[in-house]
DRENMILO-83682 format. One record per residue: x, y, z of N, C-alpha, C in turn. Coordinates in steps of 0.001 Angstrom, whole numbers. Layout:
! residues N
REC        nx        ny        nz       cax       cay       caz        cx        cy        cz
REC         X         Y         Z         X         Y         Z         X         Y         Z
...
***
This chain:
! residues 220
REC        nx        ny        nz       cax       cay       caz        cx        cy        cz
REC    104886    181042     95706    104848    179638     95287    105396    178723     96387
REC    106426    178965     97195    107093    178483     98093    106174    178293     98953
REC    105560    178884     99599    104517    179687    100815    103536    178648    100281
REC    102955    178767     99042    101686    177857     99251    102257    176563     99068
REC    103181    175755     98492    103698    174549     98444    104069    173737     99752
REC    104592    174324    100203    105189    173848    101470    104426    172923    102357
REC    104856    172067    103095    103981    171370    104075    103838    172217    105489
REC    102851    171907    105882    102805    172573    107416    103324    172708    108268
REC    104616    171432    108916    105913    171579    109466    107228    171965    108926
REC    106742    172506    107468    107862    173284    106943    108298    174870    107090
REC    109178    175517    107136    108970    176821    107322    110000    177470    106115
REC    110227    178698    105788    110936    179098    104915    111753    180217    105879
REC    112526    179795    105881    114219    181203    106450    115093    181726    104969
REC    115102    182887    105185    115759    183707    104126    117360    184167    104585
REC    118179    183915    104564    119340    184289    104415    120466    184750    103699
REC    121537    185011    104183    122200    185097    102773    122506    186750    102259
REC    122990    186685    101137    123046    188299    100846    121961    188921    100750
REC    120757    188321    100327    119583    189277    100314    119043    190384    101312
REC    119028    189968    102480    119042    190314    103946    119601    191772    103999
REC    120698    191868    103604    121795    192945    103637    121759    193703    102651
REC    121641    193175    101128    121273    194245    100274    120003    194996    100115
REC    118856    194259    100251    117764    194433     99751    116266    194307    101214
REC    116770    194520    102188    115838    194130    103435    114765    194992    103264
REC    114378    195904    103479    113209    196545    102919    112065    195845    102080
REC    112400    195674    100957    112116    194988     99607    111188    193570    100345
REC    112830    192839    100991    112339    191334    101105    111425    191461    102209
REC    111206    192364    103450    110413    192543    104507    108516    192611    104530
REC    108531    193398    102720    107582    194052    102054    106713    192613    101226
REC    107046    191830    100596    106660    190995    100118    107307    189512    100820
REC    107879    189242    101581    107842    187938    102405    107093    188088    103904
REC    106915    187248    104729    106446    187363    105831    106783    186379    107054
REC    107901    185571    106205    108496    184703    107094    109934    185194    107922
REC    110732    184070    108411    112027    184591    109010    113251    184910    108068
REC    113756    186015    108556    114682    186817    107883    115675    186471    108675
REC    116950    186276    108199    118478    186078    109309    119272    186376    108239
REC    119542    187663    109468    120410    188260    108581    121485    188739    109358
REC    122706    187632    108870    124099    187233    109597    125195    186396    108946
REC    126309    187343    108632    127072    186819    107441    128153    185943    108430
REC    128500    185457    109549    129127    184334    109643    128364    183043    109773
REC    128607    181403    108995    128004    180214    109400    127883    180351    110804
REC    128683    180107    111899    128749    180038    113065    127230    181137    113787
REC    127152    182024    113505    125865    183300    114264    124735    181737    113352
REC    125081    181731    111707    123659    181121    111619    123316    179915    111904
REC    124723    178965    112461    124132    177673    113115    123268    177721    114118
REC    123450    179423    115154    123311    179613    116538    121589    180105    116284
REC    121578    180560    115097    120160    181037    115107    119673    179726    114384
REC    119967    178809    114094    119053    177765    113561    118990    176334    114467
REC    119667    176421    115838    119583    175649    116968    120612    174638    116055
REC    120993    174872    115097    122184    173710    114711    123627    173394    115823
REC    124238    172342    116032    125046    172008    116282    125975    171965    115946
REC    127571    172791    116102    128739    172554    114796    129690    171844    115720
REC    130272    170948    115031    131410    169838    116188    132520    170550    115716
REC    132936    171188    114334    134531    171663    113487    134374    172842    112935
REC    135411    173706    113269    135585    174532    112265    136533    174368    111489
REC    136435    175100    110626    137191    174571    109527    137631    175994    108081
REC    138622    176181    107635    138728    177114    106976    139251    176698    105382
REC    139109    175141    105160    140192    174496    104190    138594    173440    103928
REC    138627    173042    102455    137623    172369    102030    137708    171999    100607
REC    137395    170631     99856    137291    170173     98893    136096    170233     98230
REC    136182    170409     96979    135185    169807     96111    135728    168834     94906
REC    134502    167793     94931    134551    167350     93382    133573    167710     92449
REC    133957    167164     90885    133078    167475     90336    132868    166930     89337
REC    131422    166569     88167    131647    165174     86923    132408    165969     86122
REC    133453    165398     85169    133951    165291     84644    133142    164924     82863
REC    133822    165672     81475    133352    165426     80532    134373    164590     80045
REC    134223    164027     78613    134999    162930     78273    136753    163472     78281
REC    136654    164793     77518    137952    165286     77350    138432    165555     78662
REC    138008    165901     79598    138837    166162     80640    139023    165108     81546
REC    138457    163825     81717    138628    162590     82171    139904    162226     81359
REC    139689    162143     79699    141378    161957     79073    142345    162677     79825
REC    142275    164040     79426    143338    164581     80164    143829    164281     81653
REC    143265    164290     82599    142957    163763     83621    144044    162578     83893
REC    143689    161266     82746    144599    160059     83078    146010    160350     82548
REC    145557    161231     81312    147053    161509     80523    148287    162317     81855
REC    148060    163323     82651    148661    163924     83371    148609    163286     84885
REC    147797    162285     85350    148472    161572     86451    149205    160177     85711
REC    149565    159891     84614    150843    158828     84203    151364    159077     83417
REC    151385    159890     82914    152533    160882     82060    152995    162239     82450
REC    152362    163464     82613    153127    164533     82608    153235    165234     84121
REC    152508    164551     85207    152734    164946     86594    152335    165768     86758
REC    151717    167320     86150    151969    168399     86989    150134    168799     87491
REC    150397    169672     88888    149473    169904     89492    148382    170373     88944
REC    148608    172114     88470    148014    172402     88173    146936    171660     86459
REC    147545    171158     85786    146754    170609     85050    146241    169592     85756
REC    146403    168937     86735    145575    167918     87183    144225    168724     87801
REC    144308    169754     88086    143021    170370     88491    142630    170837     87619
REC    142784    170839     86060    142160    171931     85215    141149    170306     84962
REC    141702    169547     84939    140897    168182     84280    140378    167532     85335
REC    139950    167980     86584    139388    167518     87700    139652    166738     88953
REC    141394    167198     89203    141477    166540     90202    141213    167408     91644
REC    141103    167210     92323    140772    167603     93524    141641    168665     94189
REC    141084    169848     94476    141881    170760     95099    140942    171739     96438
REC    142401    171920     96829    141852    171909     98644    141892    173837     98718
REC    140659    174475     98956    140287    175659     98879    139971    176414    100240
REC    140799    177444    100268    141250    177934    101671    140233    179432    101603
REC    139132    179433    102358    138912    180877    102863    139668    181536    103707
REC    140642    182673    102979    141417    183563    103856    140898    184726    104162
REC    139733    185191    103884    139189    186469    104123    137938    186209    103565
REC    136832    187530    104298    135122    187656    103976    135189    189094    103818
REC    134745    189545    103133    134592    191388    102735    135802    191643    101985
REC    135435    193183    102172    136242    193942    101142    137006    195548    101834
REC    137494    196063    100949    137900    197722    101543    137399    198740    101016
REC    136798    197887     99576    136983    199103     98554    135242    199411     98591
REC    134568    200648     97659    133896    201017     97738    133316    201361     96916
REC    133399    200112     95515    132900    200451     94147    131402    200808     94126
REC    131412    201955     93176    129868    202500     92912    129230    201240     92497
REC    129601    200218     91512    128233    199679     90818    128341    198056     91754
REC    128773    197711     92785    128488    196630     93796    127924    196517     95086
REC    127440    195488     95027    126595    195548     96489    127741    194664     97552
REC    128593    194050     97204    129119    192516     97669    129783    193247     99318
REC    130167    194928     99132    130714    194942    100711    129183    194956    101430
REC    128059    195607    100682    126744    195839    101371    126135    194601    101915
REC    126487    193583    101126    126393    191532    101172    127190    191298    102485
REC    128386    191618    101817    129430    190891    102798    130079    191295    103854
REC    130034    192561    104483    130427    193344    104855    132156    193906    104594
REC    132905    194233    105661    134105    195072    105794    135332    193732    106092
REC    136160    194141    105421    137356    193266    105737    137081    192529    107083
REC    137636    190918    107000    137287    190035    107796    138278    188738    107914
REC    139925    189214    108210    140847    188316    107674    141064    187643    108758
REC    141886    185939    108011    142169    184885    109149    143873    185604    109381
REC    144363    184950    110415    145691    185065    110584    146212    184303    109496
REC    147842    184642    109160    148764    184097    108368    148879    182717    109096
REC    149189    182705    110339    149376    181526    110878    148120    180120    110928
REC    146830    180837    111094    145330    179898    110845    145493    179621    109387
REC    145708    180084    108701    145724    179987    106743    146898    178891    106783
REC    148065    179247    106999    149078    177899    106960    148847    176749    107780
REC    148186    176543    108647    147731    175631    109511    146701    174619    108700
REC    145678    175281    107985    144696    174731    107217    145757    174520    105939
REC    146500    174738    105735    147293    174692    104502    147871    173524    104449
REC    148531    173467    105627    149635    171921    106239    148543    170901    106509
REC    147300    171107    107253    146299    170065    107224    146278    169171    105417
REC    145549    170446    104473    145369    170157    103747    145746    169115    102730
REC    147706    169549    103203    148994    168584    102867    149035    167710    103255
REC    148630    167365    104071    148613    166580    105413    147580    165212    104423
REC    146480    165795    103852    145586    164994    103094    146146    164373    101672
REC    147264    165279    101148    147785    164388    100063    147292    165562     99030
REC    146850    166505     99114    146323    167977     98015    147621    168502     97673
REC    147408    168684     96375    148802    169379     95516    148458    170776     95446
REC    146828    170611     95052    146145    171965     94358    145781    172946     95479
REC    146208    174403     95936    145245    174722     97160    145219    176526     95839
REC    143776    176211     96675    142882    178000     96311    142715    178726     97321
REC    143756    179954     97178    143507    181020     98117    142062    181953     97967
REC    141408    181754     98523    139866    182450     98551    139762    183408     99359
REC    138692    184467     98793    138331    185475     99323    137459    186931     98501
REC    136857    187691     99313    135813    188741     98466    136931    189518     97831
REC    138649    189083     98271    139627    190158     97751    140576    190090     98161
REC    141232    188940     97871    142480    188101     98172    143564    189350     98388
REC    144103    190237     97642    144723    191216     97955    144923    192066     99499
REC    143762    192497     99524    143779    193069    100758    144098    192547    101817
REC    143799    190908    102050    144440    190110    102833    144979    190775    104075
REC    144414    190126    105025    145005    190728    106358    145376    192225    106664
REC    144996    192954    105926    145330    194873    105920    144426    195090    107262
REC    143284    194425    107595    142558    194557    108902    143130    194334    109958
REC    144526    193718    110551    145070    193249    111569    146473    192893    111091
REC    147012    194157    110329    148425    194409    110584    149193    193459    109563
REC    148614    192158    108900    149561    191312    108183    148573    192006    106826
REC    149686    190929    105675    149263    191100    104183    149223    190199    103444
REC    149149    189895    102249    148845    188829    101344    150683    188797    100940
REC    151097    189453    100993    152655    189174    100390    153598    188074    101373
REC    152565    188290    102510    153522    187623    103840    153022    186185    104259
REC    151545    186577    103562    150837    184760    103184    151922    184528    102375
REC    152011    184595    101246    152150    183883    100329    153513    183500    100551
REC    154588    184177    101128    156326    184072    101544    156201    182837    102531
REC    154828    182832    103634    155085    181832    104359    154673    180305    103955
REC    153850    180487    102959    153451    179489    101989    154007    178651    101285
REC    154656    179567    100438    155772    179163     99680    157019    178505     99962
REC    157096    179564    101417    158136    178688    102049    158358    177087    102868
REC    157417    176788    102746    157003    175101    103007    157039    174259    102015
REC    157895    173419    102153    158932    172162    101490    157707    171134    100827
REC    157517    170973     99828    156548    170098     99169    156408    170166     97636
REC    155334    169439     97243    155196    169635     95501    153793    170657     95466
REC    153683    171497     95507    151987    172221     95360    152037    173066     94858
REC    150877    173297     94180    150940    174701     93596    149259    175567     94501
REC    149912    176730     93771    148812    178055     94756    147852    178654     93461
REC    147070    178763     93773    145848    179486     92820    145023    180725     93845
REC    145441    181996     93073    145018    182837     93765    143425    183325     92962
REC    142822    183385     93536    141156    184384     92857    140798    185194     93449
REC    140005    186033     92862    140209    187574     93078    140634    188656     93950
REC    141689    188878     92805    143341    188944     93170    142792    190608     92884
REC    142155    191616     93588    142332    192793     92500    143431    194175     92458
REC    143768    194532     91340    145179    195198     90983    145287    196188     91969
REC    144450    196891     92802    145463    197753     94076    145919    196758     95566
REC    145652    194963     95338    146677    194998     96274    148287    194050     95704
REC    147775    194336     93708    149079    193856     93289    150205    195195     93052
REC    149111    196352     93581    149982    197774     93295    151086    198337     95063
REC    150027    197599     95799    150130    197951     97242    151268    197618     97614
REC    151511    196056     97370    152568    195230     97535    153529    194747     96179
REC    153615    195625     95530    154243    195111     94197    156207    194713     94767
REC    156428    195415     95281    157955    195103     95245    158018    193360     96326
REC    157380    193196     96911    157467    191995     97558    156958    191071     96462
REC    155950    191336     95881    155038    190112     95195    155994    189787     94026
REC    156366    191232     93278    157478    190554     91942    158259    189752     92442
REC    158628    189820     93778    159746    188564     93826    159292    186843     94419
REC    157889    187113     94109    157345    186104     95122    156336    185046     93843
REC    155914    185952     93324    155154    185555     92166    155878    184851     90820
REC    157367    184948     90843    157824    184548     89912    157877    182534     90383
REC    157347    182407     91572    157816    180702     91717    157026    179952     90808
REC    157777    179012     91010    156307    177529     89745    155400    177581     90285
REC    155472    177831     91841    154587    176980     92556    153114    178143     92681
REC    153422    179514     91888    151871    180026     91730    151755    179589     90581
REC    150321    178871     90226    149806    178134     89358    149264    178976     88790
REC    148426    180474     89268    147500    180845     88159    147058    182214     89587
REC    146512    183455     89239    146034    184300     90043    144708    185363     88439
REC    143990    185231     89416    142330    186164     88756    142333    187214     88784
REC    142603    188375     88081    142947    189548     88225    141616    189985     87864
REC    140537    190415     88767    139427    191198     87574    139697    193180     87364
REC    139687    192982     85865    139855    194281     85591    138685    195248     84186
REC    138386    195289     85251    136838    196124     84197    137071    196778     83634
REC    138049    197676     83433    138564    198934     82296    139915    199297     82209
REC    140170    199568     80940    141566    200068     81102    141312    201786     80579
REC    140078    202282     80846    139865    203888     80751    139697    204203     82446
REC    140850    205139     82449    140730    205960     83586    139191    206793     84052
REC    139070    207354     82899    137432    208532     83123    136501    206840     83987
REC    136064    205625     82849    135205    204555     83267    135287    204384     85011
REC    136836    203798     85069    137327    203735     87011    136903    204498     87474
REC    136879    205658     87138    137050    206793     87674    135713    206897     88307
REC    134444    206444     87714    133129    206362     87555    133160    205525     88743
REC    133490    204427     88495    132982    203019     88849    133850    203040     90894
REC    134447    203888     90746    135226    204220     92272    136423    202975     92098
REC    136515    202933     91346    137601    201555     90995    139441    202526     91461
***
């Protein structure tokens, strides 16, 4: 449908996870360009694009429904606090600290997508962190295919993010996502003492089973 729609100076490029999971497949029934290259930077270079910034720290907004616009005004002039200001849409500044993974679950493709652990330094992550502050953001999201593992590729860890994080003088809170339980097992004696601050707002634990035989399956 694409193929016949298109105008004549249009072309179609496929990117993205498909490339990596499924190339065969997409090779067999497409006939256009395939790029298949999981950093922006390789695909600006293959698309003759120009990049002036990099950047590892980034906002979104988003519309708002009636109730959370209330809430919204109710908690910037009455109750102050961060994290509800982002549950009702205020703006929070979202940090890619890592691309891939370690682990080697049977039923996912996302390391086959994304490839193998791919972490920033502790020091590039707080840098984009203090920028971020720098903008007036209360809210920051630690991102990644597996926030845990964090830096295990080059000697640092997610326990030593988060100590140096924390340890910077301000009002903010931290939102961790997918957080998964062997690197809250890996690092547990640092994190219990780290995790108890205000200032973690909330962390995503995904946990698909609590049957050993299921994990057991799943390479979990």
């Amino acid at each position: 449908e694409l193929e016949k729609n298109k105008s004549a100076e249009q072309k179609i490029v496929v990117f993205g996870c498909l490339p990596h999971t499924a190339y065969d497949h997409l090779r067999n029934s497409f006939s256009g360009e395939i790029i298949s290259v999981r950093e922006l930077s390789e695909l600006a270079k293959q698309l003759n694009i120009t990049t002036t910034e990099r950047q590892i720290g980034y906002s979104i907004s988003r519309q708002l429904k009636k109730a959370d616009r209330l809430n919204y005004w109710l908690n910037k002039f009455f109750i102050h606090d961060p994290y509800l200001g982002f549950l009702s849409g205020e703006p929070a500044f979202y940090l890619n600290i890592a691309r891939g993974c370690r682990g080697a679950c049977a039923y996912c493709l996302e390391k086959t997508a994304r490839g193998s652990l791919v972490s920033r330094s502790v020091a590039e992550v707080k840098a984009a962190f203090q920028s971020g502050s720098a903008q007036g953001f209360k809210i920051f999201s630690l991102n990644g295919d597996d926030v845990g593992v964090f830096g295990l590729d080059q000697g640092e860890n997610i326990a030593g993010l988060l100590a140096e994080l924390l340890s910077v003088y301000g009002d903010f809170k931290l939102i961790l996502t997918e957080f998964n339980p062997w690197g809250l097992i890996r690092h547990q004696a640092e994190l219990a003492k780290l995790l108890i601050s205000p200032k973690i707002a909330h962390i995503t634990i995904p946990l698909q089973s609590g049957a050993d035989k299921i994990l057991r399956a799943m390479n979990r």
